[in-house]
Each structure stands twice: as structure tokens, then as C-alpha cells.
C-alpha positions as semicolon CSV with decimal commas, in nm:
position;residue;x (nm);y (nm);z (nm)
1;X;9,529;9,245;11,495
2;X;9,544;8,917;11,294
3;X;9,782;8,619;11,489
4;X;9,919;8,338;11,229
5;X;9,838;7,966;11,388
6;X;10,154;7,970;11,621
7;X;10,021;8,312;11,810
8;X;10,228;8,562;11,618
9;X;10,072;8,867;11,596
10;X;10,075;9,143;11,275
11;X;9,934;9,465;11,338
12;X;9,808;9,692;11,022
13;X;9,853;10,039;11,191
14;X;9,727;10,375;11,013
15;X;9,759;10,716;11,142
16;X;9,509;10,992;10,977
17;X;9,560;11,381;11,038
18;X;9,417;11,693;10,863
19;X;9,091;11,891;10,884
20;X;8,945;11,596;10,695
21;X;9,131;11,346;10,821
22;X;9,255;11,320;10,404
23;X;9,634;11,239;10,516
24;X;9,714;10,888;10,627
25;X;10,052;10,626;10,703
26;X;10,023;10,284;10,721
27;X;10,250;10,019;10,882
28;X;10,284;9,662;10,901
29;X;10,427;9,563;11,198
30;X;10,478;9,334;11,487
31;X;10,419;9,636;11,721
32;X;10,140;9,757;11,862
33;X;10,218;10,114;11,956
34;X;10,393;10,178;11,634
35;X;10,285;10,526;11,417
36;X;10,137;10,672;11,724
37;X;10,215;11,031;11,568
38;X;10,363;11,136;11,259
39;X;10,768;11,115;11,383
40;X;10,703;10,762;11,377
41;X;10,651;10,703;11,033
42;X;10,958;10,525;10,930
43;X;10,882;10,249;10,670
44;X;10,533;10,357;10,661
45;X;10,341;10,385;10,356
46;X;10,210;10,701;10,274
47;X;9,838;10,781;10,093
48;X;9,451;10,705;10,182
49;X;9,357;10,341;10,120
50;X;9,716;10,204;9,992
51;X;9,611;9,854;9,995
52;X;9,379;9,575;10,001
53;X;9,449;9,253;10,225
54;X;9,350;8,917;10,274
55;X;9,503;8,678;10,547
56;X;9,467;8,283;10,525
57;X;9,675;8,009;10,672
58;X;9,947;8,221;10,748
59;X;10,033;8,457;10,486
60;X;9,927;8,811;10,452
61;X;9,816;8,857;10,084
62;X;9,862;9,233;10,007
63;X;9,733;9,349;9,680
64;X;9,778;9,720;9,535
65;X;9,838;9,889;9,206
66;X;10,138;9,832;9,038
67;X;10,297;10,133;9,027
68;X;10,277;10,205;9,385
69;X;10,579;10,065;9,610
70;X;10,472;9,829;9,904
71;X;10,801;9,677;10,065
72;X;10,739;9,584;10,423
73;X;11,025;9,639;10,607
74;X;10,948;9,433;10,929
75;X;11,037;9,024;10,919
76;X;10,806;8,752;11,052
77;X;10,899;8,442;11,201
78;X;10,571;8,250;11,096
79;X;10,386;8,484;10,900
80;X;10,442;8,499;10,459
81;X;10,384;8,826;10,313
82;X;10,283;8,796;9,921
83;X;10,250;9,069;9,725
84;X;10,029;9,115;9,441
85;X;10,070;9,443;9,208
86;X;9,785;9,507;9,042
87;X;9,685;9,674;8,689
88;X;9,394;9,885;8,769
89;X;9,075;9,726;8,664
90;X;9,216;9,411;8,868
91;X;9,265;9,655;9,175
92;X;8,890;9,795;9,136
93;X;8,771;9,474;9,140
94;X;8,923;9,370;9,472
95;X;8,824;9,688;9,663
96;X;8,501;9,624;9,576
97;X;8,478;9,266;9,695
98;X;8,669;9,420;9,981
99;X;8,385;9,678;10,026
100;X;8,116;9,397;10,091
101;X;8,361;9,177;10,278
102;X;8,367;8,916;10,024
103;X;8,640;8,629;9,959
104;X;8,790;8,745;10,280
105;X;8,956;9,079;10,160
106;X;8,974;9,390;10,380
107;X;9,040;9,707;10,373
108;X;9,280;9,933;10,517
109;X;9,095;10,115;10,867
């Protein structure tokens, strides 16, 4: 859960299934119990790992590659969302840092 300086709270939900657990959503959202199971999965995004974040002072930085589509569907009343497409190298790079927890980015559970 992250909460922006006025107590709003943003969730970053994932839901894994599969013998290997290789089949994942993801959803940003203001709710806590969303993509419980997989009929839930409206405006989630779909893949393993399908972005790197960062949140400071209020805005969610989301950074993936650029020829994925991230569109978060849910609004915010004191949260920014910025999105950063990313050619690959630049992507690689992050998910590393993300990997050591450097510079504040994280990865998706």
C-alpha cells in the first residue's frame, strides 16, 4: 500500500495462477480487495513483471517498455501517475536498480 501526504491510499494488486505460478494481472487501484480471482480482471494488466515503480511526493512514476500499453484506468484525487515508456536497454537498467532497491524503484510483487 503506498498513501500520498493527504492519506490517500494506491494499492498495486497482482494475482498469479498456474502450476508455476507463470500467469499474472496487475491493477492499480484505490481498492483493496480488487483482482481477488481472475473474473476480476477488468483494466488489469496482463504478463509477469509489467512494470517498474517509484513513488515520491505524490506521484506514482511507472516505467515499462514502450511497446507495452499501461493506461490506468482508476482516477486519484491527490495522487499523479507519470508514465515513462521505455526503449529496452533503459528498461534493463531500471529493473536492475529496482532489483537492489536502489533510487527508490520497486518491483511489481
Amino acid at each position: 500500500m503506498l498513501v500520498s501526504s493527504k492519506g490517500e491510499k494506491l494499492y498495486i494488486n497482482t494475482l498469479n495462477w498456474g502450476v508455476t505460478d507463470d500467469n499474472q494481472y496487475t491493477i492499480i487501484t484505490k481498492d483493496a480487495g480488487r483482482l481477488k480471482n481472475r473474473t476480476d480482471t477488468v483494466s488489469a494488466i496482463n504478463g509477469l513483471s509489467p512494470f517498474v515503480y517509484r513513488f515520491r511526493g505524490d506521484t506514482l512514476s511507472v516505467f515499462y517498455l514502450e511497446w507495452k500499453e499501461i493506461d490506468i484506468k482508476e482516477r486519484f484525487k491527490s495522487i499523479k501517475i507519470d508514465y515513462n515508456p521505455l526503449e529496452n536497454r533503459e528498461y534493463m537498467s531500471i529493473i536492475n536498480k529496482a532489483g537492489k532497491g536502489e533510487e527508490g524503484y520497486q518491483l511489481v510483487p
